[in-house]
Structures are given as structure tokens and as C-alpha cells.
TIDRENRO-655836 format. One record per residue: residue number from 1; residue in one letter; x, y, z of N, C-alpha, C in turn. Coordinates in steps of 0.05 Angstrom, whole numbers, padded with zeros to 5 digits, always signed. Last residue first. Example, Ala and Ser with C-alpha at 12.3 -4.5 7.8 and 13.67 -1.06 7.14 Angstrom:
LOLO 2 s +00257 -00045 +00142 +00273 -00021 +00143 +00258 +00001 +00157
LOLO 1 a +00264 -00114 +00156 +00246 -00090 +00156 +00264 -00066 +00156
! end
This chain:
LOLO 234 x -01368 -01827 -01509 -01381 -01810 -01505 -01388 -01798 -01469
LOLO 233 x -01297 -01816 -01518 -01326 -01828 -01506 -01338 -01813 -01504
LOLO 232 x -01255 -01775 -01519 -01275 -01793 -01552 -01301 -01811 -01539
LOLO 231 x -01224 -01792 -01487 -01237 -01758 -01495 -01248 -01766 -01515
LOLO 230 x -01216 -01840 -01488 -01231 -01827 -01453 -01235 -01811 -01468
LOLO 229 x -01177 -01841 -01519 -01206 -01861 -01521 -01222 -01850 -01504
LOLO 228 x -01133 -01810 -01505 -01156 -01800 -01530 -01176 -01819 -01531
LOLO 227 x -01115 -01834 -01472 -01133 -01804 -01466 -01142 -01800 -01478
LOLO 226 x -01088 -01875 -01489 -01109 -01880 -01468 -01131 -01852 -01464
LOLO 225 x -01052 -01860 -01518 -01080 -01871 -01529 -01096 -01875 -01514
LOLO 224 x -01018 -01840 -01489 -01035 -01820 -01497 -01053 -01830 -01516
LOLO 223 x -00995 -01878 -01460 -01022 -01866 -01444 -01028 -01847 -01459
LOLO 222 x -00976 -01909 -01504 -00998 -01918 -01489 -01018 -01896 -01469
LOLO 221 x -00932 -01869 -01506 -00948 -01883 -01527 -00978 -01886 -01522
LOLO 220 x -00905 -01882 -01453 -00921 -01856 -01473 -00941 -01861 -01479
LOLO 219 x -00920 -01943 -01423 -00912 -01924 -01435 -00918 -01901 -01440
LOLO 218 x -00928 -01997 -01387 -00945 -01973 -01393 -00920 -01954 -01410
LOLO 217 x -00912 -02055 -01373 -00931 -02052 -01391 -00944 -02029 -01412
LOLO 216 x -00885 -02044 -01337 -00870 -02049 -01354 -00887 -02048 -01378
LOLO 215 x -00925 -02035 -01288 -00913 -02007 -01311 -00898 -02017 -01318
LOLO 214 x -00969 -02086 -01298 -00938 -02082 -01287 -00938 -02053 -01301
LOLO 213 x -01010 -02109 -01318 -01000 -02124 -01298 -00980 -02108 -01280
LOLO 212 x -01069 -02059 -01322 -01047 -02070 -01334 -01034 -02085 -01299
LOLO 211 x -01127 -02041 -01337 -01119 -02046 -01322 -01091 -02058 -01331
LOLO 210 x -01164 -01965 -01347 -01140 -01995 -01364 -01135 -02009 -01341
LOLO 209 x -01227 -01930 -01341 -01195 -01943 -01333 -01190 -01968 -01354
LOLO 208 x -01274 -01915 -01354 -01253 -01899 -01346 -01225 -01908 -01352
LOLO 207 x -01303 -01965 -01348 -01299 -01950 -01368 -01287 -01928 -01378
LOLO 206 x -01258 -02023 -01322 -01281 -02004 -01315 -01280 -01979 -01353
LOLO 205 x -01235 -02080 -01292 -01230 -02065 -01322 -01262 -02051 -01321
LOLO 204 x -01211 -02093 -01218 -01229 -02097 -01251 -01236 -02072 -01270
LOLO 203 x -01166 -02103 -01188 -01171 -02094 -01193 -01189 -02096 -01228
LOLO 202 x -01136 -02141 -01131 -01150 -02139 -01155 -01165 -02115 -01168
LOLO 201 x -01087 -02119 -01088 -01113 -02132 -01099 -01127 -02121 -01117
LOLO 200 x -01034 -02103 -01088 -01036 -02127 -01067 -01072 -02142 -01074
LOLO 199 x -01033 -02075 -01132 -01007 -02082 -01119 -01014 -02108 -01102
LOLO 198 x -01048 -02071 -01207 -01056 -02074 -01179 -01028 -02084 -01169
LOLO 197 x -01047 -02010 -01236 -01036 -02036 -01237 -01037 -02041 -01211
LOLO 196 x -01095 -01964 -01275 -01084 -01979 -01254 -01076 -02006 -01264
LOLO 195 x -01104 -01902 -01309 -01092 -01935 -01317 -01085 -01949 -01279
LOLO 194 x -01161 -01864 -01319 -01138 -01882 -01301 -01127 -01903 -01316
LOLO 193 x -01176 -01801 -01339 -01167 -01832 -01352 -01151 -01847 -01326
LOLO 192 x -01219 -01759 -01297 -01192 -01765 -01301 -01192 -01802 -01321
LOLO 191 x -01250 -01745 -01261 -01253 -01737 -01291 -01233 -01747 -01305
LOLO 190 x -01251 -01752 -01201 -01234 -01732 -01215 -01238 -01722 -01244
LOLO 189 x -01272 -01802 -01198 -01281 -01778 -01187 -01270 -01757 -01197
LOLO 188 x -01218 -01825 -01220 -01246 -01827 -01240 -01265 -01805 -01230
LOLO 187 x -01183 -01818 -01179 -01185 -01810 -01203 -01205 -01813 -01220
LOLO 186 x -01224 -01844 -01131 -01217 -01824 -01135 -01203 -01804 -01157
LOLO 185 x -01212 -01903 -01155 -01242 -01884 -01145 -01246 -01855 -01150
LOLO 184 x -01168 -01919 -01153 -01176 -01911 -01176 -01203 -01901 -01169
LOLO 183 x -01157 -01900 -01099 -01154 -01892 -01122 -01155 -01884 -01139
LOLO 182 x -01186 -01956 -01084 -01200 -01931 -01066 -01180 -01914 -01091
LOLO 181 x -01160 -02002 -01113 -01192 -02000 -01112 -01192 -01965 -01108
LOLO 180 x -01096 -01978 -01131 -01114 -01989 -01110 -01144 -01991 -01122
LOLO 179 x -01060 -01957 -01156 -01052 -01994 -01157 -01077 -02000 -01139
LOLO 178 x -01059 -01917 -01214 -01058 -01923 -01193 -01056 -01954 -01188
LOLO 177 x -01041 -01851 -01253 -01032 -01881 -01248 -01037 -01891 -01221
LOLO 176 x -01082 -01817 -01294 -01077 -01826 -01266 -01069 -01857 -01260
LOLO 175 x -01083 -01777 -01342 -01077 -01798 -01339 -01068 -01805 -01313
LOLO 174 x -01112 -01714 -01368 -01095 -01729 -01348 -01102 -01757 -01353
LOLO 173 x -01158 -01695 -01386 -01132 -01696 -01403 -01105 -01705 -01393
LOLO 172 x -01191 -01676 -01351 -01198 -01697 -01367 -01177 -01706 -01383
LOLO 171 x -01167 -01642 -01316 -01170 -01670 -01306 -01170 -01686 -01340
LOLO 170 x -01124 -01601 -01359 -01151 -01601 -01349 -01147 -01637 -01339
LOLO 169 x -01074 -01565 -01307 -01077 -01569 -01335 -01112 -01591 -01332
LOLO 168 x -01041 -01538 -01270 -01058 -01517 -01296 -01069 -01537 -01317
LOLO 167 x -01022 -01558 -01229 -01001 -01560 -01260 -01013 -01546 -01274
LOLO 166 x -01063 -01550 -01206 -01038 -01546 -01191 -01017 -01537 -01215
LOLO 165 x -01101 -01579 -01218 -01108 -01550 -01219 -01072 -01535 -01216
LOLO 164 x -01077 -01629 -01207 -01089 -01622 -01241 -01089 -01587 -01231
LOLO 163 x -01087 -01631 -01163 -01055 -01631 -01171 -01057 -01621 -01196
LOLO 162 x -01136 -01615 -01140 -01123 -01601 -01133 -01088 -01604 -01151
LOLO 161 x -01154 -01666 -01162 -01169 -01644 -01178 -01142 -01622 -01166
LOLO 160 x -01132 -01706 -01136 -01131 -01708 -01154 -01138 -01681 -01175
LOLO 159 x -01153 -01690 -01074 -01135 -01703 -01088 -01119 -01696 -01117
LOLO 158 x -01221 -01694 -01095 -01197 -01677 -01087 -01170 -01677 -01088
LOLO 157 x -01244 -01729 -01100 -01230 -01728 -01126 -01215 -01709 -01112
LOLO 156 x -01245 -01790 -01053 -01254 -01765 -01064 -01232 -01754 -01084
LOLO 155 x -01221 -01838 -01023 -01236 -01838 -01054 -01253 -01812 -01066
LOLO 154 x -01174 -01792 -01018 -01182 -01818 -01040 -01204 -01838 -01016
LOLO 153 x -01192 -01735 -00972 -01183 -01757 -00992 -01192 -01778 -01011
LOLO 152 x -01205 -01671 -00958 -01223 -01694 -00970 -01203 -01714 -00989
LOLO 151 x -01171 -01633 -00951 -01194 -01631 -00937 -01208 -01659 -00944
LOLO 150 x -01097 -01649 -00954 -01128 -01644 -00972 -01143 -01649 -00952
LOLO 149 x -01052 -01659 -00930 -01054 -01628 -00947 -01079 -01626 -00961
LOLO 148 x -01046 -01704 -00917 -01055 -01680 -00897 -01052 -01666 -00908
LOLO 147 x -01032 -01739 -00968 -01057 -01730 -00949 -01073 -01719 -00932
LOLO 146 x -00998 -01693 -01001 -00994 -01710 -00990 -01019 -01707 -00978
LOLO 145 x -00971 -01682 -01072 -00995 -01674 -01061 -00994 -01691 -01043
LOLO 144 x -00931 -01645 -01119 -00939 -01662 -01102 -00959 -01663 -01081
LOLO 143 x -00916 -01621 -01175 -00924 -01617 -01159 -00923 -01644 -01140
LOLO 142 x -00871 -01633 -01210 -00872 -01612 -01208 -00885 -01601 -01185
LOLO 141 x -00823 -01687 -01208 -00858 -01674 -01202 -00856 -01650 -01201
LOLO 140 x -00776 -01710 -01217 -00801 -01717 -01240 -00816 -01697 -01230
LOLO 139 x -00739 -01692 -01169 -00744 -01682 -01193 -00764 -01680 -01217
LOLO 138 x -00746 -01735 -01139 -00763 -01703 -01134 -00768 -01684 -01160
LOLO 137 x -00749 -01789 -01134 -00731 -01777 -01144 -00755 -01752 -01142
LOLO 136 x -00745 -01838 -01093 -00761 -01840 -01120 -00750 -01827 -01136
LOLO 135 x -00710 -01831 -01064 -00707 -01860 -01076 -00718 -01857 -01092
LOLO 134 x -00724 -01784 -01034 -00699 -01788 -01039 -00696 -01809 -01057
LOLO 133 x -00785 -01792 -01028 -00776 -01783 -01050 -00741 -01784 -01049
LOLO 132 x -00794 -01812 -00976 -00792 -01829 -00998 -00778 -01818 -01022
LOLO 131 x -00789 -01781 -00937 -00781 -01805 -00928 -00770 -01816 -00954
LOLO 130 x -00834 -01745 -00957 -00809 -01732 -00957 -00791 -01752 -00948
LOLO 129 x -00880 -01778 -00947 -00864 -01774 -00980 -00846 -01756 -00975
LOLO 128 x -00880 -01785 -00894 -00873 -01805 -00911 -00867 -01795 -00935
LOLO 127 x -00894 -01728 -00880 -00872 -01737 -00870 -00859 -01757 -00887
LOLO 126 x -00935 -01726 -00912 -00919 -01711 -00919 -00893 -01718 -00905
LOLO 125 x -00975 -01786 -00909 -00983 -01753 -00899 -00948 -01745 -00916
LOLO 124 x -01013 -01823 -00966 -00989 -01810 -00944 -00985 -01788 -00942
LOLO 123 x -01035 -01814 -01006 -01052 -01817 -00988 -01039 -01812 -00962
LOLO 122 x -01013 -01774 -01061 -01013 -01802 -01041 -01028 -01799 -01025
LOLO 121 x -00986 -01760 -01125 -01006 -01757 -01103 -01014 -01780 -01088
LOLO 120 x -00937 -01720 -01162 -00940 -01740 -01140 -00971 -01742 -01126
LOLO 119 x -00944 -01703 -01228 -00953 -01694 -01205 -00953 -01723 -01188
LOLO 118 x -00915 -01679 -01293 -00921 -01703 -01268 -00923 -01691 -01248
LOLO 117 x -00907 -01661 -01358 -00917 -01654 -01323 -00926 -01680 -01314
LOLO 116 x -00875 -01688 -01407 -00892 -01681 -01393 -00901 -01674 -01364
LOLO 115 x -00824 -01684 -01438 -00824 -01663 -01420 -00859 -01668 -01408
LOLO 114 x -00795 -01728 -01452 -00819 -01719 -01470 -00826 -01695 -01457
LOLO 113 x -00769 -01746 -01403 -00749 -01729 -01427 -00770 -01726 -01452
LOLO 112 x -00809 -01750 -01368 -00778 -01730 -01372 -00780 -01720 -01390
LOLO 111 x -00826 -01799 -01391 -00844 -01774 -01391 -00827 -01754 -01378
LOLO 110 x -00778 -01834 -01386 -00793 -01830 -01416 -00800 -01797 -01407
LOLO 109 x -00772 -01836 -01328 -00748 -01821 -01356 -00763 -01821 -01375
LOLO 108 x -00824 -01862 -01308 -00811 -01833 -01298 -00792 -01819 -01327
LOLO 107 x -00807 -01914 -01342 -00834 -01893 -01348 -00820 -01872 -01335
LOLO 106 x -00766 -01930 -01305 -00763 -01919 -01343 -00785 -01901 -01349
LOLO 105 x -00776 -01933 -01256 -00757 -01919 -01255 -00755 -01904 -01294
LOLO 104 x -00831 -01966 -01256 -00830 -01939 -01255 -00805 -01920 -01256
LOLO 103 x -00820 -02023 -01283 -00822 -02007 -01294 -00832 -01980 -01282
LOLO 102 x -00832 -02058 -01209 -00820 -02056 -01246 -00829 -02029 -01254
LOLO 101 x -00822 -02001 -01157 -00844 -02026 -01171 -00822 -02018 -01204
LOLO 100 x -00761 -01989 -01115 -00789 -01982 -01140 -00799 -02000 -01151
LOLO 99 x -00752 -01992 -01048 -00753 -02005 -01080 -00768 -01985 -01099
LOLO 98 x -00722 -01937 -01011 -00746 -01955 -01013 -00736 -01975 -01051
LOLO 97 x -00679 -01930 -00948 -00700 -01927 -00973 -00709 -01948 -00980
LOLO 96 x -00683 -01920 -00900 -00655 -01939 -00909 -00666 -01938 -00930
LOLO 95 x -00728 -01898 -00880 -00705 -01883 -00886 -00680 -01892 -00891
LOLO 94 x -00767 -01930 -00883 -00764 -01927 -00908 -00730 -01903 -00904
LOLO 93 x -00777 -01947 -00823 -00766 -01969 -00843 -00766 -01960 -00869
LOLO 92 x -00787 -01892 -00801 -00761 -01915 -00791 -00757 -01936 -00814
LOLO 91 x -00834 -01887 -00830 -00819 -01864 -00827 -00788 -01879 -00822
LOLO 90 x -00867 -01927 -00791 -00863 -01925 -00822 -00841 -01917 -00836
LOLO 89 x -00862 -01911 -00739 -00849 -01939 -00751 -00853 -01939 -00778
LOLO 88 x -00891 -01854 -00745 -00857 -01858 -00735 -00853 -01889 -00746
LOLO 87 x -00930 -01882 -00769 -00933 -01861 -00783 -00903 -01850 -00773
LOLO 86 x -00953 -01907 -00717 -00941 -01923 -00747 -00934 -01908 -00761
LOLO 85 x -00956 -01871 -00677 -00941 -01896 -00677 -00937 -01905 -00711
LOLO 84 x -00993 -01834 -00698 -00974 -01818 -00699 -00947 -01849 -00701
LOLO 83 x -01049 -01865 -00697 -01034 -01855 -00720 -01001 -01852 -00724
LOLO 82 x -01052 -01874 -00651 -01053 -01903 -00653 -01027 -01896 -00694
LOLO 81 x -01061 -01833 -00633 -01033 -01833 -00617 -01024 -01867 -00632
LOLO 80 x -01107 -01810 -00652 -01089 -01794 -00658 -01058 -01804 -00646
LOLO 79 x -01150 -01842 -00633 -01137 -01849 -00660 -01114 -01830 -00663
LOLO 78 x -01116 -01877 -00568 -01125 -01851 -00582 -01124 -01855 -00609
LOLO 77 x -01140 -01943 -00546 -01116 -01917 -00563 -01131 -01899 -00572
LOLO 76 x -01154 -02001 -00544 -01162 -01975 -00518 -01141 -01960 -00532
LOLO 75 x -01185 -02041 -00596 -01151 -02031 -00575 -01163 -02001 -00562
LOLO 74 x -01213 -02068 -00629 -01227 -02058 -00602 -01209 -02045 -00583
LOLO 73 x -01201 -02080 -00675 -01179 -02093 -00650 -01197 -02088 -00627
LOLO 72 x -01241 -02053 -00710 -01240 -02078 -00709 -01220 -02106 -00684
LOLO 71 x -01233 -02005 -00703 -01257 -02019 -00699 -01253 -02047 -00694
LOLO 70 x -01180 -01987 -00696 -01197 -01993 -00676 -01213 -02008 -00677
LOLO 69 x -01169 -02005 -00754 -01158 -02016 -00739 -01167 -02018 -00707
LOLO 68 x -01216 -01960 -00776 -01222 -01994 -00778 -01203 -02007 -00764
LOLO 67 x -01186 -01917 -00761 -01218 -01923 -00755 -01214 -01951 -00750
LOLO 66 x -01137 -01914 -00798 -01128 -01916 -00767 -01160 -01930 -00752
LOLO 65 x -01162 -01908 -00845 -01149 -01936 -00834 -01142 -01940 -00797
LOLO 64 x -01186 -01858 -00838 -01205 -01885 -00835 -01184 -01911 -00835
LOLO 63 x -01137 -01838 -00838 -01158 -01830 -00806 -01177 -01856 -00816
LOLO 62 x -01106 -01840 -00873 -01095 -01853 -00858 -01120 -01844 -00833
LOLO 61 x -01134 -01865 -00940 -01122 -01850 -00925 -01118 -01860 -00900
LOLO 60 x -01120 -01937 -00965 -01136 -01924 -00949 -01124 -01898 -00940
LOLO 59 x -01087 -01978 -00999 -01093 -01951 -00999 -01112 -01926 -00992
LOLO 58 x -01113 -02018 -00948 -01099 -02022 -00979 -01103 -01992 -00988
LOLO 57 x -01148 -02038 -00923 -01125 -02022 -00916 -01108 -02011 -00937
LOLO 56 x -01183 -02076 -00940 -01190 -02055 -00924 -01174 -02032 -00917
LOLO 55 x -01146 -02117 -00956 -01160 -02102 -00976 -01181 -02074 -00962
LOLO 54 x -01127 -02138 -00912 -01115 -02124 -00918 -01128 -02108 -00938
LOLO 53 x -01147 -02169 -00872 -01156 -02144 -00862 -01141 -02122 -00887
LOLO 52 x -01134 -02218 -00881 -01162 -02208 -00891 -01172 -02179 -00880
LOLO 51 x -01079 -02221 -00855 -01078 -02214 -00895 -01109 -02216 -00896
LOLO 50 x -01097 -02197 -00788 -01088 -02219 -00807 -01087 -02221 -00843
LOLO 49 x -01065 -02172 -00735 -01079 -02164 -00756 -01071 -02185 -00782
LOLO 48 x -01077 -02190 -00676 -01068 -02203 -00697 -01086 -02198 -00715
LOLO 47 x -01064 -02146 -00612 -01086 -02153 -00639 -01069 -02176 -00652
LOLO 46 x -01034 -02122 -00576 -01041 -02150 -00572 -01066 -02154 -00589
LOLO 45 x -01005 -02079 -00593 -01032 -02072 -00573 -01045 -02103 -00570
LOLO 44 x -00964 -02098 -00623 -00959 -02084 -00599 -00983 -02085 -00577
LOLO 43 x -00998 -02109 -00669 -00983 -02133 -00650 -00976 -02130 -00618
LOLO 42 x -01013 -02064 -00685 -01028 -02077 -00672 -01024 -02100 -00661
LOLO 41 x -00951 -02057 -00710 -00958 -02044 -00685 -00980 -02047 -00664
LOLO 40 x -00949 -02098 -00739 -00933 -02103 -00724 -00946 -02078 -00687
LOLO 39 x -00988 -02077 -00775 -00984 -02112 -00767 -00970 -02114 -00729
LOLO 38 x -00972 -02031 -00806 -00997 -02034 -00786 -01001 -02069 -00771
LOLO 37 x -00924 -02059 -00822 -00919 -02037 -00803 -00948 -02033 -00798
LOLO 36 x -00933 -02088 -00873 -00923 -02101 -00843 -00930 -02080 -00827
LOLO 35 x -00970 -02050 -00892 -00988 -02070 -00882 -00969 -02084 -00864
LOLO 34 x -00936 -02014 -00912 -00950 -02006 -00893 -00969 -02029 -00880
LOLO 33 x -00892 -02057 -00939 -00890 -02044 -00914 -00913 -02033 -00898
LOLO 32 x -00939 -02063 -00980 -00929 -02090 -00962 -00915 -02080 -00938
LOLO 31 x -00933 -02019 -01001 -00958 -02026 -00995 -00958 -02048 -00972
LOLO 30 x -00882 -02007 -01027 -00886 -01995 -00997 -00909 -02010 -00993
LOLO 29 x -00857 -01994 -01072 -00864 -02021 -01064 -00861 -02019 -01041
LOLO 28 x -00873 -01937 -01119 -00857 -01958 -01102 -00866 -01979 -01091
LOLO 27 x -00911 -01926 -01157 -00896 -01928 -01162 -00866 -01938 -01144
LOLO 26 x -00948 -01963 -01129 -00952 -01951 -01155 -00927 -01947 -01163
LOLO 25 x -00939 -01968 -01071 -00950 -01991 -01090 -00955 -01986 -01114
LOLO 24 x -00949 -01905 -01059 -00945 -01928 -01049 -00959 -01953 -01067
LOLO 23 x -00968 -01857 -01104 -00941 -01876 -01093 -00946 -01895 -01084
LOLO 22 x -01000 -01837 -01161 -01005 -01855 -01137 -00968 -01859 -01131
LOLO 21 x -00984 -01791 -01212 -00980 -01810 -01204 -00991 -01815 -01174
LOLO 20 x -01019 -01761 -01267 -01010 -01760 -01239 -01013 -01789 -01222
LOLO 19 x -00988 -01727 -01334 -00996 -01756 -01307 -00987 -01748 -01279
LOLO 18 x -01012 -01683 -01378 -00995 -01699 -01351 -01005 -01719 -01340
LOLO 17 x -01036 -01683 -01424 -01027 -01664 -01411 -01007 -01654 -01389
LOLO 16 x -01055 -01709 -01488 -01050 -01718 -01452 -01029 -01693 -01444
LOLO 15 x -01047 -01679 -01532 -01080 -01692 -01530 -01071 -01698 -01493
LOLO 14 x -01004 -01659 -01555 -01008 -01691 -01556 -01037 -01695 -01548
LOLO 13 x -01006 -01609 -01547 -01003 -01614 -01564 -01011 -01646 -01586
LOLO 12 x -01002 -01612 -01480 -01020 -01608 -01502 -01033 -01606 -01521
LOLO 11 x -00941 -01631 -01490 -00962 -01650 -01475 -00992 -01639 -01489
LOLO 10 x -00911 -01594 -01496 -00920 -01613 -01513 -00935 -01636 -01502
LOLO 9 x -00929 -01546 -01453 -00939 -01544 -01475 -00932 -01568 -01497
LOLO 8 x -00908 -01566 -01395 -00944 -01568 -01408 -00937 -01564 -01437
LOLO 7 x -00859 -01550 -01398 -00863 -01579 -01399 -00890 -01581 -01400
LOLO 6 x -00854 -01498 -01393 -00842 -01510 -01413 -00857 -01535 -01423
LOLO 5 x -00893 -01494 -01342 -00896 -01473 -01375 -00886 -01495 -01388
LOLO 4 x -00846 -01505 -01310 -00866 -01518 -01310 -00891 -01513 -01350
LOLO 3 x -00815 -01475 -01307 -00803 -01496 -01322 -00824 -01519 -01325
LOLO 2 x -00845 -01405 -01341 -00834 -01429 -01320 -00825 -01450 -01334
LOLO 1 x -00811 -01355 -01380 -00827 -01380 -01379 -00817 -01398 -01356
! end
């Protein structure tokens, strides 16, 4: 038996199967870095990217954020060179590591030591979650999933369908923790129960989703009542 094997079967048992987690701003406190660090570099190109550009950016994969930074600076850059810059100054300010948002270091140990499957999934390419996971911890996930590893990002379910398929186990029986609009889009595209906790903006109470202040808020407990209301709707 895998070690993965191990840790599906009381999770199935329970009705929730696994959680798959969002990073940036979900379970760490990067959101505010990637917004200084797209700040600073359109500073470079003589823009002033200002806090109303931020809900546009806000867990955006990184080819339409890189889009709207052109669109909107009008800056003469390759998207591929405007990318690669923040994506090295990103990379530079998390390798002294990172915080964790309240309550993800205990949730992570709860669903440990209940043995449920956890899956990382970000919008960040792979450089950054290999940046990050030293602080987060590698060990919780079985799988992980970075943005250049999917044909179609958040707000597509891909993402999300690929980590569920990944662990073997069914969307609908998942629980997706996120902190964005674009996200939770994409877990609900997925089939998936969301709980989101917003990081930098609002987020409203949908029929899929919970909204909570803080993962101090979230537990076991909680997300496996959360799956059984989602698998009981009609």
C-alpha cells in the first residue's frame, strides 16, 4: 500500500476525501508580496501601479496578469521578459522565507494527523512553490500542482480537476481552500465544496462555497460538514 492509499481511505470513510489547498494568500502571506513585487518592477518601467490595480491581480495566473500590466502601463516589454523579471524578484524576496496566514500551520497538523490527502495548487509557476515550500512544509501534499504545469488555469477547473485526479479521489468530495475571486471560480468549476478566506478582497457567500474570516476559523470538523451539505444539495 502507498502512503498515499493509506491516507485516502479515512477520509472516505468520512464523506471528504481531501483538501486542496490555494497558496499564495491561503495558506501563506505572499499576496502582498506579489502585489509589492509587480509594484516595484512596473516602477522600473516608469508605471505607478496603484492598490486599484490590485483586485485585477489578485490571484491571477501569471500570462493574463503579466496582459493587464501591459495593457494598462502601455510599457514597450516582451510579455515573456516583463514575466521572467518578477518571477526572479519574487523568487529573491521569498528565499529568506515566507509567513503563514493564521491558522494554516494547525489546520495542515489536524488533517496530518487524521491522515487526509492534501494537494498544493497555485497559480505560481514551480520555481515559486519550490521557493516556498521549505516554510510551508512538503510534507502535507501528496501532490502539487504549479501553473506552468496546466494547459488552462484558475479560473478554469483544470487545476483543480488534475490534483483531485492526481490523489484518485472524486472533485465532489473535496474541499478547496481559497482566498481569491478567480479561485474560488475555479474550484466550483471543478465540482468541488470551497471554503474561501479572503486575503486582499472580498469575497461573497455563493452556493458552493463558505466564506470564513481566517483558517482559525476552519477545521476538520468543519470541512466535513461542509461536504456533506454540498453532497446533499440538490
Amino acid at each position: 500500500m502507498t502512503a498515499l492509499e493509506a491516507h485516502a481511505r479515512p477520509g472516505s470513510a468520512q464523506g471528504l476525501q481531501a483538501v486542496l489547498c490555494d497558496m499564495d494568500g491561503t495558506l501563506v502571506d505572499t499576496e502582498r508580496s506579489w502585489f509589492a513585487t509587480e509594484v516595484s518592477v512596473m516602477a522600473d518601467l516608469g508605471f505607478r501601479l496603484g492598490p486599484e490595480h490590485a483586485e485585477h491581480l489578485l490571484g491571477s495566473p501569471m500570462d493574463p496578469a503579466v496582459a493587464y500590466l501591459i495593457g494598462v502601463s502601455g510599457a514597450d516589454i516582451a510579455p515573456e521578459e516583463l514575466e521572467r523579471r518578477i518571477n526572479v524578484r519574487m523568487v529573491e524576496t521569498l528565499s529568506s522565507g515566507v509567513d503563514l496566514r493564521p491558522g494554516a500551520k494547525r489546520l495542515l497538523a489536524e488533517l496530518d494527523a487524521a491522515r487526509v490527502p492534501m494537494a498544493l495548487v497555485t497559480a505560481s509557476y514551480r520555481a515559486i512553490v519550490d521557493a516556498v515550500l521549505p516554510s510551508l512544509g512538503a510534507h502535507h501534499f501528496g501532490v502539487t500542482v504549479a501553473g506552468d504545469e496546466v494547459t488552462l488555469p484558475k479560473p478554469h477547473p483544470e487545476p483543480y480537476l488534475k490534483a483531485a485526479a492526481a490523489l484518485g479521489v472524486a472533485p465532489e468530495r473535496c474541499v478547496v481552500l481559497e482566498d481569491s475571486r478567480t479561485g474560488v471560480a475555479s474550484g466550483e468549476a471543478a465540482g468541488c465544496a470551497v471554503v474561501a478566506v479572503p486575503s486582499m478582497t472580498p469575497i461573497p457567500d455563493g452556493p458552493r462555497r463558505t466564506v470564513r474570516t481566517s483558517l482559525d476559523d476552519v477545521d476538520l470538523a468543519f470541512l466535513r460538514r461542509v461536504v456533506r451539505r454540498t453532497t446533499a444539495a440538490p
